[in-house]
PyMOL Python script that loads the backbone (N, CA, C, O; Angstrom):
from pymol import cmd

cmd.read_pdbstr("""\
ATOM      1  N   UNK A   1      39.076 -45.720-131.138  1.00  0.00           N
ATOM      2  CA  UNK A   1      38.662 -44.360-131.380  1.00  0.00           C
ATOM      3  C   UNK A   1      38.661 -43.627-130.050  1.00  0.00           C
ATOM      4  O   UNK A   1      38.422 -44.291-129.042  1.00  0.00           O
ATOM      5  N   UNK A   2      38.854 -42.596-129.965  1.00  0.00           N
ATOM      6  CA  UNK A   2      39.124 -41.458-128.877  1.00  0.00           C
ATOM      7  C   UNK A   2      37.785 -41.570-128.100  1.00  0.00           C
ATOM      8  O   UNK A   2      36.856 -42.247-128.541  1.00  0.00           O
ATOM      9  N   UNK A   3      37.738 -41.132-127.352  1.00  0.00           N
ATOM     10  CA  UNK A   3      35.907 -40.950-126.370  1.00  0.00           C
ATOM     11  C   UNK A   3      36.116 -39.483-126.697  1.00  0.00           C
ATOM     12  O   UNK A   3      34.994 -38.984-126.609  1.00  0.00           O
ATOM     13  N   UNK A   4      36.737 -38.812-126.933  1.00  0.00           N
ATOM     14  CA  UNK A   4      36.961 -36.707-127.574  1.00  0.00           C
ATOM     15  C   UNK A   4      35.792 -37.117-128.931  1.00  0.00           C
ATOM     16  O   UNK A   4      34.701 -36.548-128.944  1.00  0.00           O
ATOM     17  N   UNK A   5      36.079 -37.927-129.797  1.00  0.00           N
ATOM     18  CA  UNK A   5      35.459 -38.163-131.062  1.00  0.00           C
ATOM     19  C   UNK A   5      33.630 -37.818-131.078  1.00  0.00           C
ATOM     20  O   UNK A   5      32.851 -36.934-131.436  1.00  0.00           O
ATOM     21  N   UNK A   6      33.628 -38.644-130.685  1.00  0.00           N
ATOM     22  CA  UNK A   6      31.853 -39.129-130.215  1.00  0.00           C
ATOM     23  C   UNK A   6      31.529 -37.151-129.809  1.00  0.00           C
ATOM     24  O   UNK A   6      30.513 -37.069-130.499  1.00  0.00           O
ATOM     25  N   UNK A   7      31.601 -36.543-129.563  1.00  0.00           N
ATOM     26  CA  UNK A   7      31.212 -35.298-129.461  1.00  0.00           C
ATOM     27  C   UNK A   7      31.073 -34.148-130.468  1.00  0.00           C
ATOM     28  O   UNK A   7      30.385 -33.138-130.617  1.00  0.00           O
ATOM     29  N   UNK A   8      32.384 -35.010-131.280  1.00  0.00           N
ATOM     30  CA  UNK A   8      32.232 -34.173-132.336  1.00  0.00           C
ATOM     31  C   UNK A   8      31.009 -34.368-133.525  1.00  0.00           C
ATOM     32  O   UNK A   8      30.980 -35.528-133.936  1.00  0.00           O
ATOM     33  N   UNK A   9      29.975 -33.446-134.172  1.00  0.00           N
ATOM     34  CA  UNK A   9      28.649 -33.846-134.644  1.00  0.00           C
ATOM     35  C   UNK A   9      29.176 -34.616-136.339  1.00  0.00           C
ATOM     36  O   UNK A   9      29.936 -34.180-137.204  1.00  0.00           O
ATOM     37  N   UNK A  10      28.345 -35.938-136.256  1.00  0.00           N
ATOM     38  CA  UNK A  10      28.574 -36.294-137.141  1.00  0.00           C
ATOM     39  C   UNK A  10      29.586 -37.236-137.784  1.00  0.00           C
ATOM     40  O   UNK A  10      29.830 -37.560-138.946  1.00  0.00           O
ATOM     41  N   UNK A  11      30.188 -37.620-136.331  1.00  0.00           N
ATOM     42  CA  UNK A  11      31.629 -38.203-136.544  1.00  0.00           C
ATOM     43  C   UNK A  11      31.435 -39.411-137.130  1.00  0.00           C
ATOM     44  O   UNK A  11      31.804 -39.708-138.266  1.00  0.00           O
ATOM     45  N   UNK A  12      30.608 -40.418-136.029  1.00  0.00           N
ATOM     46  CA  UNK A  12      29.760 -41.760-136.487  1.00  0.00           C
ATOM     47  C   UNK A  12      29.721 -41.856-137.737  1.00  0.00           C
ATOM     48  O   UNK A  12      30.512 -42.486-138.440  1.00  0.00           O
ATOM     49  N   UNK A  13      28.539 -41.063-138.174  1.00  0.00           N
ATOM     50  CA  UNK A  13      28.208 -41.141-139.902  1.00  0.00           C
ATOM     51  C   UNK A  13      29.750 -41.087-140.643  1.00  0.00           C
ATOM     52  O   UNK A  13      29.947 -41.948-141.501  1.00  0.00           O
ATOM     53  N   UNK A  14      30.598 -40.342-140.422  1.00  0.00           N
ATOM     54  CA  UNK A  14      31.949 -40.089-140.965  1.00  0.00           C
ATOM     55  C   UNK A  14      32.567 -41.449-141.396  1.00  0.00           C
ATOM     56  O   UNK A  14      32.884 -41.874-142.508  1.00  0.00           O
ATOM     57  N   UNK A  15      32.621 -41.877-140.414  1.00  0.00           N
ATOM     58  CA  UNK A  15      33.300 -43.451-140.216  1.00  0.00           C
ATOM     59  C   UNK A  15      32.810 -44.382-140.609  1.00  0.00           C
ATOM     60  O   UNK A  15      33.517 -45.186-141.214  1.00  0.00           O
ATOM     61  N   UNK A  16      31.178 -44.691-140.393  1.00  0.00           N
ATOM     62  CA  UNK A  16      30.338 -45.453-140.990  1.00  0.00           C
ATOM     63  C   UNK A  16      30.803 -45.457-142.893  1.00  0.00           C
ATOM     64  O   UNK A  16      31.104 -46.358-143.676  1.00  0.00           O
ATOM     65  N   UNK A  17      30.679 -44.230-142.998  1.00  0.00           N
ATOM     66  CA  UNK A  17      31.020 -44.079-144.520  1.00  0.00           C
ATOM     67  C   UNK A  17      31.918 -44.385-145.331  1.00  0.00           C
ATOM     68  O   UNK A  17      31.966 -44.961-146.418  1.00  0.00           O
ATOM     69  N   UNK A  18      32.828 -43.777-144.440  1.00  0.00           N
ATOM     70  CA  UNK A  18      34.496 -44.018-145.011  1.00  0.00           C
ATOM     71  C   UNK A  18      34.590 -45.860-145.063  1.00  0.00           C
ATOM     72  O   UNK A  18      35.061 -46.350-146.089  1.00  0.00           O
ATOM     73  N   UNK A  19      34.105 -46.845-143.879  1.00  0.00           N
ATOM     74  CA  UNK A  19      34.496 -47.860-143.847  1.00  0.00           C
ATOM     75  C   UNK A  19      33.545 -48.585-144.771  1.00  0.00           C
ATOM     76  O   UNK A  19      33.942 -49.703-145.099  1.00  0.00           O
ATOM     77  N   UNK A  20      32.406 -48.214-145.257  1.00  0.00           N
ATOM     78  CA  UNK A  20      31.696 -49.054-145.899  1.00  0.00           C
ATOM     79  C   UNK A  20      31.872 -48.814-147.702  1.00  0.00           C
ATOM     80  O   UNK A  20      31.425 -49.538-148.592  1.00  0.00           O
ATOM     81  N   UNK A  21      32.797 -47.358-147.852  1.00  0.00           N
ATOM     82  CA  UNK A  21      33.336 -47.037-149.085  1.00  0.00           C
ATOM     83  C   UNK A  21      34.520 -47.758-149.504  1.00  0.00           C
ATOM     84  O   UNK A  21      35.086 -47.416-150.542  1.00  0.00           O
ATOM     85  N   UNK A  22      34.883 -48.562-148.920  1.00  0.00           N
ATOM     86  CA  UNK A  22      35.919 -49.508-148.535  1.00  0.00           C
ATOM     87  C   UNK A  22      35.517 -51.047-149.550  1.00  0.00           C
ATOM     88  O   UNK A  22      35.142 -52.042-148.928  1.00  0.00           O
ATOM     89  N   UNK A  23      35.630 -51.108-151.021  1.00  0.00           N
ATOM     90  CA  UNK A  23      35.003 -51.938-151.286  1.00  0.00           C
ATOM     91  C   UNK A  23      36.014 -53.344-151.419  1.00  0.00           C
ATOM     92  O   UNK A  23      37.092 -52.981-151.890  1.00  0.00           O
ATOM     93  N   UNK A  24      36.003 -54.394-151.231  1.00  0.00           N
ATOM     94  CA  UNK A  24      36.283 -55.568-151.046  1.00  0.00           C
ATOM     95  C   UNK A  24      35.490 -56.604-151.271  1.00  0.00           C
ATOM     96  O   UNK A  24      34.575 -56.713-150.454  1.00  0.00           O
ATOM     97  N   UNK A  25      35.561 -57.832-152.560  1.00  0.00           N
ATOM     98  CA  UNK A  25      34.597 -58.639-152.379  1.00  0.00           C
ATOM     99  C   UNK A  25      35.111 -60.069-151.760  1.00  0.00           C
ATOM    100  O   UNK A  25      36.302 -60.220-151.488  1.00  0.00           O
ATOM    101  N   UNK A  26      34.071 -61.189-151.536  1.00  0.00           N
ATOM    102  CA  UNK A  26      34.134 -62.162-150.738  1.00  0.00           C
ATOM    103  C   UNK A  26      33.848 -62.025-149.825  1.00  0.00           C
ATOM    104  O   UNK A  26      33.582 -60.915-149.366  1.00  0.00           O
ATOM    105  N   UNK A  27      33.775 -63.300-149.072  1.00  0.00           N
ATOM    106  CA  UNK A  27      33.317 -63.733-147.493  1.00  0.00           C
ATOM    107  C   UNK A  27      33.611 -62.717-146.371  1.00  0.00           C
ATOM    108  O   UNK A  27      34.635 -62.035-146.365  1.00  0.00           O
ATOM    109  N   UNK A  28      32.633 -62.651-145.397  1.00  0.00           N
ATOM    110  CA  UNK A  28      32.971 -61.325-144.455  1.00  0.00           C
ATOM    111  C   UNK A  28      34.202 -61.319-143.830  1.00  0.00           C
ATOM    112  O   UNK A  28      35.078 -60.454-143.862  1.00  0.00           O
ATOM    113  N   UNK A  29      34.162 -62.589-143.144  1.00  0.00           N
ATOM    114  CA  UNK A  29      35.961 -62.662-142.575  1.00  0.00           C
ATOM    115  C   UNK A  29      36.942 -61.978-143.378  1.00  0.00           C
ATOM    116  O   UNK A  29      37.696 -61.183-142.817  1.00  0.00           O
ATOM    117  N   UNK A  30      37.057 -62.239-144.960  1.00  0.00           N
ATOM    118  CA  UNK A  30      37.932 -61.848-145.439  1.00  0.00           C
ATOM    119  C   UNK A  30      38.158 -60.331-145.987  1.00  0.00           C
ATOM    120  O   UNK A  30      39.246 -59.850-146.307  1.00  0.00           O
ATOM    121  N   UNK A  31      37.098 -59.788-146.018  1.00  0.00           N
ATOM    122  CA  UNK A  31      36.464 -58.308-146.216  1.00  0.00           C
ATOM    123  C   UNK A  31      37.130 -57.046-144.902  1.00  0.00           C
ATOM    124  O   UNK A  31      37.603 -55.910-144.893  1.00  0.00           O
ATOM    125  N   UNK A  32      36.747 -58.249-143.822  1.00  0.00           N
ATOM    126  CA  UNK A  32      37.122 -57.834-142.594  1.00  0.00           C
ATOM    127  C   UNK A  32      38.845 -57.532-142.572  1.00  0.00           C
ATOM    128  O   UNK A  32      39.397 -56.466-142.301  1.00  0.00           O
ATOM    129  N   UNK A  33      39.390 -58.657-142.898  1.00  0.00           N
ATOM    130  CA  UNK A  33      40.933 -58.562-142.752  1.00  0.00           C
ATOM    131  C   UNK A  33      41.863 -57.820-143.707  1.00  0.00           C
ATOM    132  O   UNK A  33      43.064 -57.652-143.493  1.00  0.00           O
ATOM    133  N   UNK A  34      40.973 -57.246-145.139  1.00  0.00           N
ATOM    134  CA  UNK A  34      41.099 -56.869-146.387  1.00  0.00           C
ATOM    135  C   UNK A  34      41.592 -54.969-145.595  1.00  0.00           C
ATOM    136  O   UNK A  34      42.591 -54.262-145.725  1.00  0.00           O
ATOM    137  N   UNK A  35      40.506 -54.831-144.953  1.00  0.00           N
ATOM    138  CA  UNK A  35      39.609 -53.682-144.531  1.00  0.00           C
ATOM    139  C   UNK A  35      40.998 -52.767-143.342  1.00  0.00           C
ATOM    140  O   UNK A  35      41.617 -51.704-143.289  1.00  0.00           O
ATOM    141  N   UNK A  36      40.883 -53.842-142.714  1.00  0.00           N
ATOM    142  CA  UNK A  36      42.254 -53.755-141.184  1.00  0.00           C
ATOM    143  C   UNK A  36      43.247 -53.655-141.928  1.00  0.00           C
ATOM    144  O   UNK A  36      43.816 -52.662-141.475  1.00  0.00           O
ATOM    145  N   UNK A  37      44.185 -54.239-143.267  1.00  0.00           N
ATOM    146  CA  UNK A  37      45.131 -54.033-143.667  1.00  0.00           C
ATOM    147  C   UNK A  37      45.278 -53.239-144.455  1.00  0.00           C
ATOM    148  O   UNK A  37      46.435 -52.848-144.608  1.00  0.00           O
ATOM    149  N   UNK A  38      44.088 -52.574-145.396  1.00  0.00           N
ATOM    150  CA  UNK A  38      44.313 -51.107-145.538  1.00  0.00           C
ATOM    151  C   UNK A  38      44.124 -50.145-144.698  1.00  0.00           C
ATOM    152  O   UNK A  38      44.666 -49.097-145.050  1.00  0.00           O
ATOM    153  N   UNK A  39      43.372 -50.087-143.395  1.00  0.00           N
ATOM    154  CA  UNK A  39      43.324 -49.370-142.628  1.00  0.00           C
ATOM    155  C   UNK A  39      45.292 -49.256-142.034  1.00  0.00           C
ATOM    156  O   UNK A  39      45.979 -48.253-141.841  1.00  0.00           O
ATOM    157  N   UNK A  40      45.514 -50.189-141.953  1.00  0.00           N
ATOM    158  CA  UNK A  40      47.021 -50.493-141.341  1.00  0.00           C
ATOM    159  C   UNK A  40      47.928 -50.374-142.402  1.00  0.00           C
ATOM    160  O   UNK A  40      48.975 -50.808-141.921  1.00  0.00           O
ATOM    161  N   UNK A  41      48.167 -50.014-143.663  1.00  0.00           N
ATOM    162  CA  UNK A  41      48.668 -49.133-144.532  1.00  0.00           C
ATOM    163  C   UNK A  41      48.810 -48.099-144.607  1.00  0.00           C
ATOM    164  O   UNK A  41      49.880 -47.492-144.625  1.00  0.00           O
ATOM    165  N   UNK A  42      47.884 -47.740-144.660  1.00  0.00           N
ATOM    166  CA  UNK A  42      47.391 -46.106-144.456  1.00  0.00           C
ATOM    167  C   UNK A  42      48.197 -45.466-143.031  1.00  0.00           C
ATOM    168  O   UNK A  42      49.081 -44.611-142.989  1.00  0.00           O
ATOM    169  N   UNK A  43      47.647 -46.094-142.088  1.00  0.00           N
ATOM    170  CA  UNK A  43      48.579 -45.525-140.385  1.00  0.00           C
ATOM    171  C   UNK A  43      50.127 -45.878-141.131  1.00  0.00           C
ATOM    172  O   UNK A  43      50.907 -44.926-141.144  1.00  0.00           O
ATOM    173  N   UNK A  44      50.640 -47.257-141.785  1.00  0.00           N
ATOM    174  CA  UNK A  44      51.942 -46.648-142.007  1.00  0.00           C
ATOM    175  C   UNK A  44      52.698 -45.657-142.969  1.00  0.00           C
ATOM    176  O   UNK A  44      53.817 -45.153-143.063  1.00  0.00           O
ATOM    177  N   UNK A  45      51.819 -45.649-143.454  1.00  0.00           N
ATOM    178  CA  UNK A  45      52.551 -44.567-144.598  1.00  0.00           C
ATOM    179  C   UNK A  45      52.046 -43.110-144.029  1.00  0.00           C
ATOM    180  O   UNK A  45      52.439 -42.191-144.747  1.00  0.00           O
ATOM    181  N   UNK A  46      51.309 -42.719-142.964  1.00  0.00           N
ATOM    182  CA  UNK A  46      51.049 -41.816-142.678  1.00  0.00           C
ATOM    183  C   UNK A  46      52.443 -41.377-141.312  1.00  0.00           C
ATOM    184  O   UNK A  46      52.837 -40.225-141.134  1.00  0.00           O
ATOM    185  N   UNK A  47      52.786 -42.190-140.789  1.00  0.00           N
ATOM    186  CA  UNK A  47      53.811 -42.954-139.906  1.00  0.00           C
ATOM    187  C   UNK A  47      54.776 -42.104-140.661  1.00  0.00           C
ATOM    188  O   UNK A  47      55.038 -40.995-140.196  1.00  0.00           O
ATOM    189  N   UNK A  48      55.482 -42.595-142.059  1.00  0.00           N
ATOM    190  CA  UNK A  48      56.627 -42.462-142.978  1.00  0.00           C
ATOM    191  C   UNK A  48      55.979 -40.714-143.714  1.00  0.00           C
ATOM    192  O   UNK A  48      56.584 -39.742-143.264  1.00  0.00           O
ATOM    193  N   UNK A  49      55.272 -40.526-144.360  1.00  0.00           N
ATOM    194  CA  UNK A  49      55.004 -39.805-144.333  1.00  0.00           C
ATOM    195  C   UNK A  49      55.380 -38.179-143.560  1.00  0.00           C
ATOM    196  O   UNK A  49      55.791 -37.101-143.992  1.00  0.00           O
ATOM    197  N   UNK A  50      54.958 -38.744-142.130  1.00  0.00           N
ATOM    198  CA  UNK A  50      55.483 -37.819-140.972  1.00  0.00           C
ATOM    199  C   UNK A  50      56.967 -37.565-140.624  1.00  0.00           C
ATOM    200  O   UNK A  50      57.601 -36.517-140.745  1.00  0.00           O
ATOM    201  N   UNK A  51      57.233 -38.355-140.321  1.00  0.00           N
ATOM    202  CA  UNK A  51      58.576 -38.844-140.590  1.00  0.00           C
ATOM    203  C   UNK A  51      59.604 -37.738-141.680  1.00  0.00           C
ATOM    204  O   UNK A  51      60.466 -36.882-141.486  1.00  0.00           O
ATOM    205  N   UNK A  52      59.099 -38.190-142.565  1.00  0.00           N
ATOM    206  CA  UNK A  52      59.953 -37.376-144.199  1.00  0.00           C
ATOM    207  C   UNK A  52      59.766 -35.783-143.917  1.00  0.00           C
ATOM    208  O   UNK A  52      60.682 -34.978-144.088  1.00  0.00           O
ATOM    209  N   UNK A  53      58.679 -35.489-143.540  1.00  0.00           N
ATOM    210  CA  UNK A  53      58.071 -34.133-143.160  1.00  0.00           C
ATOM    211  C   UNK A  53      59.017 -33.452-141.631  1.00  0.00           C
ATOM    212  O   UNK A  53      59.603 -32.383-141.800  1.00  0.00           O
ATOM    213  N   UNK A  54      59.069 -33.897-140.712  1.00  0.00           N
ATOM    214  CA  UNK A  54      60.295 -33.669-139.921  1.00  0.00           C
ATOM    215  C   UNK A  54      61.268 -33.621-140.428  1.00  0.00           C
ATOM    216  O   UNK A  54      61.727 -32.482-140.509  1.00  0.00           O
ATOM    217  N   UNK A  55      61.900 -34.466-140.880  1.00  0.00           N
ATOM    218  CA  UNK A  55      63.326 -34.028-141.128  1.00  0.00           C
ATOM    219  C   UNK A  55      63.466 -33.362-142.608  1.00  0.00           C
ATOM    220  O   UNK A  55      64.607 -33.270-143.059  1.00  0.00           O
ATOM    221  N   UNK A  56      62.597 -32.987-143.230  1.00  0.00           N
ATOM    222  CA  UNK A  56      62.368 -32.046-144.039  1.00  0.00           C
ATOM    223  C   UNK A  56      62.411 -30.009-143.480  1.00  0.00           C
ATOM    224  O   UNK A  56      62.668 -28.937-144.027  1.00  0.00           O
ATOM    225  N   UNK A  57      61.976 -30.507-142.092  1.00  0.00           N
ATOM    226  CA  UNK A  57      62.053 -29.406-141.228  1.00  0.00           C
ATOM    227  C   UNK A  57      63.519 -29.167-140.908  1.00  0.00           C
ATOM    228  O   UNK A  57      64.037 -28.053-140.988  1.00  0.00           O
ATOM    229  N   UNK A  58      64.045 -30.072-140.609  1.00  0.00           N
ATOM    230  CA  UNK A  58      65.532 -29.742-139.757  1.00  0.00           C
ATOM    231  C   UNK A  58      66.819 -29.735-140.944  1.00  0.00           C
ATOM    232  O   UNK A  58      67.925 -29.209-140.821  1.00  0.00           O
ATOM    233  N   UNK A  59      66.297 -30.469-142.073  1.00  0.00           N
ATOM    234  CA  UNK A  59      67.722 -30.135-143.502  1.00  0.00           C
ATOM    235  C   UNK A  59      66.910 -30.639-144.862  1.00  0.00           C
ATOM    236  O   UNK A  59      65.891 -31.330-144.876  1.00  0.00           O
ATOM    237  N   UNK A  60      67.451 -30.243-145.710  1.00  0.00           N
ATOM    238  CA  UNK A  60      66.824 -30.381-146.846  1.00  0.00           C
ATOM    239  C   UNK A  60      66.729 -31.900-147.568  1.00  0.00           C
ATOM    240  O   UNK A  60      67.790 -32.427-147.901  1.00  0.00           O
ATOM    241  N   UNK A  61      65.700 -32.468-147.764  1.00  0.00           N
ATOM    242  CA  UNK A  61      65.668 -33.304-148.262  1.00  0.00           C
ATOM    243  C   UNK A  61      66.172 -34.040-149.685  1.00  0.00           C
ATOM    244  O   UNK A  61      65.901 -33.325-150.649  1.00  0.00           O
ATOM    245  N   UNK A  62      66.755 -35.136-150.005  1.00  0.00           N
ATOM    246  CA  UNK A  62      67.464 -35.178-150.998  1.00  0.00           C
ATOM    247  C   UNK A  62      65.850 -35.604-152.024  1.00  0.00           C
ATOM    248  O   UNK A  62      64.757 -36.017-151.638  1.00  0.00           O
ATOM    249  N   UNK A  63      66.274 -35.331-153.161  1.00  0.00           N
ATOM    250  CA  UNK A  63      65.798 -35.892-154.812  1.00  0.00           C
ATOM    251  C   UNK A  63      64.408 -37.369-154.379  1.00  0.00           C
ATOM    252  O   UNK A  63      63.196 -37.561-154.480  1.00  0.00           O
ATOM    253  N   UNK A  64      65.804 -38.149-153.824  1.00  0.00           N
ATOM    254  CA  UNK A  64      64.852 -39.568-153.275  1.00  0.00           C
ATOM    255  C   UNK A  64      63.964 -39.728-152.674  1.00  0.00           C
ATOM    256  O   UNK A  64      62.904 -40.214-153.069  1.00  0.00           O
ATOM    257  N   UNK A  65      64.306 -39.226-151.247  1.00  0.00           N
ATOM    258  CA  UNK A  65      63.110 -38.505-150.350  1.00  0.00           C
ATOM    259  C   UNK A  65      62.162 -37.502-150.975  1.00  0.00           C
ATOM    260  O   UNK A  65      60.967 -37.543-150.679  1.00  0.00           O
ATOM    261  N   UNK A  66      62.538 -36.786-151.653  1.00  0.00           N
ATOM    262  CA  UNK A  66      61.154 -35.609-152.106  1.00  0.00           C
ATOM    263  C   UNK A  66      60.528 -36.772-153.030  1.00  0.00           C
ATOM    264  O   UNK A  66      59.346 -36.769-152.684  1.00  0.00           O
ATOM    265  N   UNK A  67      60.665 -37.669-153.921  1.00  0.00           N
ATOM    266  CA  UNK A  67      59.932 -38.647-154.794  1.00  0.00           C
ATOM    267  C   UNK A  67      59.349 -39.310-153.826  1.00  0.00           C
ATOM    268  O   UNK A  67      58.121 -39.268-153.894  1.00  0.00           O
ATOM    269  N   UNK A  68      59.867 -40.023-152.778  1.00  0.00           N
ATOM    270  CA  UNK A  68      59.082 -40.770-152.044  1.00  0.00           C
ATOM    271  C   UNK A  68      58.345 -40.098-151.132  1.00  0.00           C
ATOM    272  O   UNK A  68      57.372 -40.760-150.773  1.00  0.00           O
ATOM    273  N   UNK A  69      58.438 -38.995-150.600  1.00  0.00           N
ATOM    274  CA  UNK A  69      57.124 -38.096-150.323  1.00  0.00           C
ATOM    275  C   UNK A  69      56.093 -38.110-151.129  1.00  0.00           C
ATOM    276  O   UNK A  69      55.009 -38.546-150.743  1.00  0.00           O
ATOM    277  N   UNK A  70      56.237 -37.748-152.072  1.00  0.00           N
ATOM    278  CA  UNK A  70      54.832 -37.212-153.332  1.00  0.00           C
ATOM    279  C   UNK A  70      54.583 -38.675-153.851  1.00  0.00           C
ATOM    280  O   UNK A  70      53.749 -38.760-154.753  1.00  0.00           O
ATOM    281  N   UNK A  71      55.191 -39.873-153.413  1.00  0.00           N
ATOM    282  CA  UNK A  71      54.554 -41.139-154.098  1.00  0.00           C
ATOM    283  C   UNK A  71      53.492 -41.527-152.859  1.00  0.00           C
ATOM    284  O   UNK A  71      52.363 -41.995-153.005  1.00  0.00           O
ATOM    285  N   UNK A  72      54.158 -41.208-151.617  1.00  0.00           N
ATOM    286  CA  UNK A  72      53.332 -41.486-150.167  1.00  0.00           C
ATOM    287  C   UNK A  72      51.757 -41.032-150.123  1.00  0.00           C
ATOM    288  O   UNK A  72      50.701 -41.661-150.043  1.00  0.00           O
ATOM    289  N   UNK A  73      52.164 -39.368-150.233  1.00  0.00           N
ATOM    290  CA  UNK A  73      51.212 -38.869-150.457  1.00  0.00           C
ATOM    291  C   UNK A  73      49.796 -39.352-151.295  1.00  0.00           C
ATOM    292  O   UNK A  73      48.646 -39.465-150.869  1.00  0.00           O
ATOM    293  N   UNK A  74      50.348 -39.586-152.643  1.00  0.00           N
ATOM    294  CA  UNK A  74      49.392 -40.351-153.595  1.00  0.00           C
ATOM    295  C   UNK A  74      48.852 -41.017-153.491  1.00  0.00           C
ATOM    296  O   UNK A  74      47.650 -40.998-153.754  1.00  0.00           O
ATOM    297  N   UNK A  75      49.733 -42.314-152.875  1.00  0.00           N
ATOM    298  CA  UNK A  75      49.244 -43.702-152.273  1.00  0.00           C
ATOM    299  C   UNK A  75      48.162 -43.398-151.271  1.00  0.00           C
ATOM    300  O   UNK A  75      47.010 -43.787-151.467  1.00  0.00           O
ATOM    301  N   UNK A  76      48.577 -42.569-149.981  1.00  0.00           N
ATOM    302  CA  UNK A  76      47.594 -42.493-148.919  1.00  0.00           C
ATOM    303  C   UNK A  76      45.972 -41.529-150.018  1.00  0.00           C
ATOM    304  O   UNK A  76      44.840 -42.012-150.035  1.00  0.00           O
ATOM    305  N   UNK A  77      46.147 -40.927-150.358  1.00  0.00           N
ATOM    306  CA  UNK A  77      44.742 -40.573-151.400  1.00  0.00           C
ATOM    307  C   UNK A  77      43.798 -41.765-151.958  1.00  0.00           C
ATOM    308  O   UNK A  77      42.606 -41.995-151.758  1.00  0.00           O
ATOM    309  N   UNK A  78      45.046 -42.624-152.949  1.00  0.00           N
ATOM    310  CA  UNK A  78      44.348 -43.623-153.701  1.00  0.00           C
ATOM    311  C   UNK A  78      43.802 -44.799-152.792  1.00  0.00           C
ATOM    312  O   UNK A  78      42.911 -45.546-153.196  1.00  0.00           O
ATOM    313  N   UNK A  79      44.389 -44.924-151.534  1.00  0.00           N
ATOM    314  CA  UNK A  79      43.536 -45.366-150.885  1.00  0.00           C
ATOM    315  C   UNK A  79      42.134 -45.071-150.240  1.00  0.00           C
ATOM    316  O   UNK A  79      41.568 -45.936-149.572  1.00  0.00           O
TER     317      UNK A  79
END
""", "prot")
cmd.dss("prot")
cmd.show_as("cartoon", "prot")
cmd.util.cbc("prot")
cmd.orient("prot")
């Protein structure tokens, strides 16, 4: 996390929340690694996501790409 973060009011609680809304059952280890690999989903499809969105800027995107945008999108929500 940034050291910029911590200044902003309320951030803590933010995070606290988001990660403990995070439900997963079993042993902590595995909760733990459950937790990091949706966290590490999320950064990639936000990754691809970005991605599609640039070159959406520079030419028009085909049929395929606009579906796999709006499926990205979804996914990063339903997580």
């Amino acid at each position: 996390m940034l050291k910029c973060w911590k200044d902003i009011p309320g951030c803590h609680q933010f995070v606290r929340d988001k990660w403990t809304a995070l439900q997963i059952d079993g042993w902590g280890g595995f909760v733990l690694k459950e937790k990091f690999k949706l966290i590490s989903r999320i950064d990639s499809l936000k990754a691809r996501f970005s991605a599609l969105e640039g070159k959406g800027e520079d030419e028009d995107l085909s049929e395929a790409e606009l579906e796999e945008l709006h499926r990205i999108s979804s996914d990063i929500h339903s997580l």
